[in-house]
N, C-alpha and C positions, 0 to 999 in steps of 0.2 A: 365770146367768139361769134356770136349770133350774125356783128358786122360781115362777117365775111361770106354767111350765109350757107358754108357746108356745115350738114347736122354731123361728119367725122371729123372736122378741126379743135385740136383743143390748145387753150394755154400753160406748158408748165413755167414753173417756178424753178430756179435753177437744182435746184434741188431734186426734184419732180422730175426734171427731163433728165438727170443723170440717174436715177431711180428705175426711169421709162428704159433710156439706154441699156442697162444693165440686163433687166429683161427681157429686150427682143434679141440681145444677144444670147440670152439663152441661160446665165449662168449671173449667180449671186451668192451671198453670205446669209446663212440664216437656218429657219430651223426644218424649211422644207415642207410647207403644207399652203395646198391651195384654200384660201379664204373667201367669201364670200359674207355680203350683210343683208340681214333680215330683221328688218325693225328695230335698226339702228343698232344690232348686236350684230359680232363678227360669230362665225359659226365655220368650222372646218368643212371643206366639200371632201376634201380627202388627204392624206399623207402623201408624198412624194416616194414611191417606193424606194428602201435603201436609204431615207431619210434621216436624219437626230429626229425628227419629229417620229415617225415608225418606228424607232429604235426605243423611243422614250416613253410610247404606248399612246399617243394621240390616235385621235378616231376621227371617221369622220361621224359630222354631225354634232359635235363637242362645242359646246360654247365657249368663246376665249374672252374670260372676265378681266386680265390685269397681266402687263408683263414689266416687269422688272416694279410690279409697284403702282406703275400707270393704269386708271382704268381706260377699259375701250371702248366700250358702251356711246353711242355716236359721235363714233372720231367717224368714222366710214374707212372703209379699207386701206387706201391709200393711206391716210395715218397714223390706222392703227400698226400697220408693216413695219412703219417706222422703227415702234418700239420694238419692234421681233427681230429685224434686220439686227445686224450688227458686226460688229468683224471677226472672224476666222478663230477658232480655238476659244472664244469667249462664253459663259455662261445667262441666259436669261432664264429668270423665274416664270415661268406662266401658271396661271393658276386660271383654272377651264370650269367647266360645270360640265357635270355627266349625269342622267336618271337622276337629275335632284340634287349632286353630292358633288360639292367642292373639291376640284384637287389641285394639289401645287406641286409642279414639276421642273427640276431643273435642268433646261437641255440647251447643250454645249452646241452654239451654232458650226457651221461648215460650209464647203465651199457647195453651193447647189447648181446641179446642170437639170435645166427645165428641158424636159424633153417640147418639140413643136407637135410631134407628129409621134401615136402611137398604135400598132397594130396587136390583134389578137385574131383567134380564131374561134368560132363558135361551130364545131362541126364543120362542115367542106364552106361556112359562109366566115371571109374577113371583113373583121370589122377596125375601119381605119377613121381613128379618133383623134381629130382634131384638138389639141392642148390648149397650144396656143399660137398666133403668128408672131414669126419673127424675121430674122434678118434671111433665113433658110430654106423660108418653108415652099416656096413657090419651086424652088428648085427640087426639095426632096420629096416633093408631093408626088412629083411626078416621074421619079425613079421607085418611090414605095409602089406606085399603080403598078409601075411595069413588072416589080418583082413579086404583086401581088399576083398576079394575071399568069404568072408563068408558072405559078402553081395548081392552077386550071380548079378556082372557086366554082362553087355552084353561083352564089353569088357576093358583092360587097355592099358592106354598109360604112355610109361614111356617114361617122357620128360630130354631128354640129350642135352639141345641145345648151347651145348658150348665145344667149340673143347678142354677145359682142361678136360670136365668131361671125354669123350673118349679117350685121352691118360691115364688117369686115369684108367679106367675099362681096356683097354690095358696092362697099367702095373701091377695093381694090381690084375688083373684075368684073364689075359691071353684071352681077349673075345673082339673082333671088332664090333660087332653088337652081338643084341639081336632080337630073334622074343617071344612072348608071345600068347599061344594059352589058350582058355579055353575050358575042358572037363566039359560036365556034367553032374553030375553020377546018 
């Protein structure tokens, strides 16, 4: 994609884009945990609360050696998901590494709704954590500020901590960084 010359253009594969699809709408099949790869090994960032993946005792930080059999070890993300994905009420084997020690887990996929946008509170400061974008998020960005705001914070933090959300906000609004002040009237 280099011809075209944006560093956010990509090409999927039919496959890939219905994959892509499913995701920025927010919602898929599977076991519910955000992945990530490091040195060609998949490794969980974290379970999807309310997940088969949380339900089944995944952690985050766990290395994902094999599912259904397949190893994953550099597939890279996109497909090693493949093998984890799969359809509604269905079983995969995953078998992870934990402190050293092999385990193999079977956990019954589901329908999974990815949250875009997630708030907490840390004391009088919220903190509003970017997921991921999707078809939503520009809209609900900015109905969470408002309802954030009406709860008279000390202050927010809005957490970006993944260099795809920042090409993101890059591409899609023209903006490198944010500062967030609050007035009080």
């Amino acid at each position: 994609m280099k011809a075209v010359g944006d560093p956010y253009t990509n090409f999927f594969r039919p496959a890939e884009a219905d994959n892509f699809s499913q995701q920025i709408k927010g919602e898929l099949s599977g076991i519910g945990a955000q992945v990530e790869e490091k040195n060609g090994s998949i490794f969980v960032v974290t379970p999807i609360p309310g997940s088969p993946a949380e339900r089944a005792g995944v952690m985050a930080g766990d290395e994902l050696l094999e599912a259904d059999g397949h190893a994953l070890k550099g597939l890279g993300v996109d497909r090693a998901v493949t093998y984890i994905r799969g359809q509604r009420g269905t079983t995969v084997q995953i078998k992870l590494r934990r402190s050293g020690s092999e385990i193999l887990l079977g956990i019954v996929r589901d329908s999974i709704s990815i949250p875009e946008i997630s708030v907490t509170w840390q004391g009088d400061i919220a903190v509003v954590r970017l997921v991921q974008f999707g078809e939503t998020t520009a809209k609900r960005i900015r109905s969470i500020f408002e309802d954030v705001t009406k709860k008279n914070p000390k202050g927010i933090v809005l957490d970006l901590r993944s260099e795809e959300h920042t090409s993101e906000l890059q591409s899609r609004f023209g903006i490198s960084y944010a500062v967030f002040c609050l007035k009080k009237k």
